[in-house]
N, C-alpha and C positions, 0 to 999 in steps of 0.2 A: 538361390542368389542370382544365377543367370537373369530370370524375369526381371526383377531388380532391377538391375546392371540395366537390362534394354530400357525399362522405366526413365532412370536417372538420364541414359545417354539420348533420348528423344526429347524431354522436357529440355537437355541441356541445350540440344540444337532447336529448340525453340523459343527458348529467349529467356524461359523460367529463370533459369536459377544465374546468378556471378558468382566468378571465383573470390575465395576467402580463406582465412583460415582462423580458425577458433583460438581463440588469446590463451596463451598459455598458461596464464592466473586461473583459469577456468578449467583447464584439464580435469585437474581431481575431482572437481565439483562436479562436474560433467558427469565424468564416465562413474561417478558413483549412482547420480539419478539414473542415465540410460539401465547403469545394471540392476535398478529396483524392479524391472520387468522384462518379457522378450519381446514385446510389442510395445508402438507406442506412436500415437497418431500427431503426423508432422503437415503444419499448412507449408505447401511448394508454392502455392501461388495467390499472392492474398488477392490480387486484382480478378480475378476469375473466381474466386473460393475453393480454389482445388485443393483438399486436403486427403492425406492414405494415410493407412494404418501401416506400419512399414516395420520390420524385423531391428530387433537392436542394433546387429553388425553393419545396417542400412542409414540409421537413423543420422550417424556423426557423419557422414558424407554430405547427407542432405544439410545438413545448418550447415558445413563445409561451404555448400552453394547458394546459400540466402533463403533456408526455409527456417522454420521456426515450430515450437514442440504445439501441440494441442490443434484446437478446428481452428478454420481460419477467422479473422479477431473483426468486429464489428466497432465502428470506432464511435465517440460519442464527442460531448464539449471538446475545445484547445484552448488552452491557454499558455501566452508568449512569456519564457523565463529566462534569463541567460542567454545564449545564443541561439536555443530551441525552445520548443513546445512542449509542455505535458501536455497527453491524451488521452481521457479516459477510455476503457474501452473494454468489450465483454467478449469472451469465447462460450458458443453455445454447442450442444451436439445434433445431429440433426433433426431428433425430435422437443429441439427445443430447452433442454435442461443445462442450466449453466456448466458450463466448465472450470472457467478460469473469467473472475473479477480483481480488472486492475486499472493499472497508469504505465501508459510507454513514454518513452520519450530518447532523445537521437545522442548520442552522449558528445555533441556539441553544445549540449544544453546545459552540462558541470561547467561550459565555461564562463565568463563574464559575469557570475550573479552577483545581486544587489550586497554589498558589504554595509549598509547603512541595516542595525540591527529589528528595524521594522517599518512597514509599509503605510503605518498614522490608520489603518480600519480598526483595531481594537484599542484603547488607550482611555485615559481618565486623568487628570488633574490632580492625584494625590496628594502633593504639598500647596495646592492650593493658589500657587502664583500666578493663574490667570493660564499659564501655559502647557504645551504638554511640549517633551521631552523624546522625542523619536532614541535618542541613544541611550535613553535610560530603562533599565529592565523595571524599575519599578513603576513605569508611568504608561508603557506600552507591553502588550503581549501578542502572541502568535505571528512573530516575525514577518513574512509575505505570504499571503494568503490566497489562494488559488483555486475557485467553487467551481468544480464541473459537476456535470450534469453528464451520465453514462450514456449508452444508444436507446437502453428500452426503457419505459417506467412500469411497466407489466406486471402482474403477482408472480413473473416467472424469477423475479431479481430478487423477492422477498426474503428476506428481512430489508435490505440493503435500497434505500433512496436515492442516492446521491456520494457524491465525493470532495474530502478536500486537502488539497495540500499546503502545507506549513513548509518554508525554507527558513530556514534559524542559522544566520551568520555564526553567531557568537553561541549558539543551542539555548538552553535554558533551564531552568530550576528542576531537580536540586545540583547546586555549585558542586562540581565535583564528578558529577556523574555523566550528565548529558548538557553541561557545559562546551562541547565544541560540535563542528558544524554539522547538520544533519538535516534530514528531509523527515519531517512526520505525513508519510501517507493515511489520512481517514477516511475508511468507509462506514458512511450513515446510516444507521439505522433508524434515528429519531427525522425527521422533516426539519426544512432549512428554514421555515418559518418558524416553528415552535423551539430550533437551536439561534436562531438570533433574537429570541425574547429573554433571553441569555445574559444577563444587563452589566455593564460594567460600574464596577463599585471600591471599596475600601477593604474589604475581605479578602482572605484569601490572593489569588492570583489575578490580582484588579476585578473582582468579581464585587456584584452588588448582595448584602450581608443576607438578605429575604433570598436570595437565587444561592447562595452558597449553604444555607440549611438547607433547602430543594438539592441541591447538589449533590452534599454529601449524607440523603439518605438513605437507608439501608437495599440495596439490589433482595430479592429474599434469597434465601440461602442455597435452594435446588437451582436457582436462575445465575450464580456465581462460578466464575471461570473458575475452575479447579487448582486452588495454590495460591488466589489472587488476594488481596488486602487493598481498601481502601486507609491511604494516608491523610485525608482533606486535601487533595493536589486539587481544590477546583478552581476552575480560569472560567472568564467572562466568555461568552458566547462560544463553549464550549460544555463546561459541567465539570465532574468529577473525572480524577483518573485513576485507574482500579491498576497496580503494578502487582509483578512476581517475586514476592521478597528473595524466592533463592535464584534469578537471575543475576546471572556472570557479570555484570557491572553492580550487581549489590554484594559481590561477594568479594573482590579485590581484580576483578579482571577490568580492562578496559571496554570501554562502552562501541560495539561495532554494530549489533542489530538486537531490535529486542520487540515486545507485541506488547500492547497499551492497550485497557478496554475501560471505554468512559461510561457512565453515569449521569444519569437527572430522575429526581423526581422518584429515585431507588426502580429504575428501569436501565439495561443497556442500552446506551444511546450511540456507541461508536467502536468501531475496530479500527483497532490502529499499529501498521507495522511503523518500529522506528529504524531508520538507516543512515548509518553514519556517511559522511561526504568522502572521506578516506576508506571505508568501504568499499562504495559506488567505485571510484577510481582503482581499486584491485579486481573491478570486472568481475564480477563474482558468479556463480551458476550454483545454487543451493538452492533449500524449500525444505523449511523447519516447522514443526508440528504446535496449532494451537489449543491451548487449552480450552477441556470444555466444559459445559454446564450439565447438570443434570436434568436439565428439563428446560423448553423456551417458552419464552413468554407471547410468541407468534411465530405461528403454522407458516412455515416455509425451510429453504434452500440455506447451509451453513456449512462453510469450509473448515477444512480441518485441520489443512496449513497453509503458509506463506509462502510464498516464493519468489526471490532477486533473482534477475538470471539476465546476462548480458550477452548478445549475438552479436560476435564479429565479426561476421559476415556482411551487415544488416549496420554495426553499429547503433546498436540501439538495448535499451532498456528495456524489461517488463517487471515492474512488481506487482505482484498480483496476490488474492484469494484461489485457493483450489481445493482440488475433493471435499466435493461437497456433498452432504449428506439432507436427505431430505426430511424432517423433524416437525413433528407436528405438538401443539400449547396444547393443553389440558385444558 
């Protein structure tokens, strides 16, 4: 621990790290991940890339002083929402193999968002009066809309193309469930060209009737997340959405975070963690296990859970993809 200690106390007299101290909404959350191991690799300095592998009893000091868990983060798109930015952005190891795929963002960014229930890029005319209806769910979908683009496009990111985030004022169907506000973070694994052919129509969730058959055909059976069911949830420039029927908001809990895997074409075309806004504001630090398939449908890199995790130190957000496993199609 001595070494440490001289570690921590040089970097501090060098400019590294500010004082902080970690929100006490996070404690538990916390100190439950630190204790899932006795190592555990903290970037101290993103602007240099200095990142160590640092002893558990080490680790909560360091976020203590504005470091953050994993290699240091490689940033990609921004785009402007609320008071801040989402970022997409990758954690790699150093030879290369992802870490951690996510979106940061400053948590001045919960404040100020758009209260108008959608941004007019997804919507359709349904009653026909010539007009469309921003405040109306049935005329508009996918609330604001936010396409980044990560740092690499490389077969190292594989399965995973791109990124996009949904803010839902008012959330969205089904009434009851994830009717209140919430952020859907997606990671692509279909192309943003062949998901905006994606057409809006009368079907389903303003979907066009020929793209909602495409939509909701069958994933095959070894290529299905484990426990998942398709309901016909499909939405226009989106596809189908594959839910967990015994998840805790289908079972009488309230709706705080939950994992969504979309569909086209009976292909997975999207991961998707969903996160409540009332969540986010309890600052949260967890990383909850995804379901998985028996076999993929393309040779690459596949996380094995999620994870919200809020530094307050830093202030700031990551939700991300992690342990990943490397999985090769038949």
């Amino acid at each position: 621990m001595k070494s440490y200690s001289f570690v921590f106390t040089a970097l501090a007299f060098a400019g590294v790290f500010s004082t902080a101290s970690v929100s006490a909404n996070s404690q538990q959350d916390l100190q439950q991940l630190l204790d899932s191991r006795h190592w555990h690799r903290v970037c101290v300095n993103e602007a240099s890339g200095l990142s160590l592998t640092l002893p558990r009893a080490a680790v909560r000091r360091a976020l203590e002083q504005g470091a953050y868990l994993g290699y240091c983060a490689r940033n990609g798109d921004k785009r402007k929402i609320g008071n801040g930015h989402m970022v997409a952005f990758e954690q790699r190891t150093p030879s290369g193999e992802p870490h951690a795929l996510g979106f940061r963002f400053s948590a001045a960014t919960l404040h100020n968002l758009p209260m108008m229930p959608s941004d007019g890029a997804t919507c359709y005319d349904r009653n026909g009066d010539g007009q469309i209806d921003l405040h109306d769910h049935a005329e508009c979908v996918g609330g604001h809309a936010l396409e980044l683009n990560f740092a690499s496009t490389d077969h190292v990111l594989a399965p995973f193309k791109w990124g996009l985030i949904n803010w839902n004022v008012h959330g969205h169907a089904p009434m009851g469930i994830y009717d209140q506000p919430h952020f859907d973070f997606h990671f692509y694994t279909q192309s943003f060209s062949a998901r905006n052919l994606i057409r809006t129509g009368e079907c389903g969730m303003l979907i066009h009737c020929d793209d909602f058959q495409r939509a909701i055909a069958d994933v095959p059976f070894t290529q299905m997340p484990s426990g998942y069911a398709s309901v016909g949830a499909a939405e226009a420039r989106m596809g189908n959405h594959l839910i967990d029927p015994s998840a805790p908001e289908f079972n009488g809990a309230p709706f705080t975070h939950t994992f969504i895997f979309g569909s086209y074409d009976g292909k997975l075309t999207f991961w998707e963690p969903m996160i409540s806004l009332a969540l986010l504001q309890q600052q949260p630090f967890f990383c909850a296990p995804i379901a998985q398939s028996a076999s993929v449908a393309e040779t690459g890199h596949y996380p094995q859970q999620y994870c919200v995790k809020y530094y307050s130190a830093r202030q700031e957000y990551m939700v991300t993809l992690e342990d990943f496993a490397y999985r090769t199609a038949p």
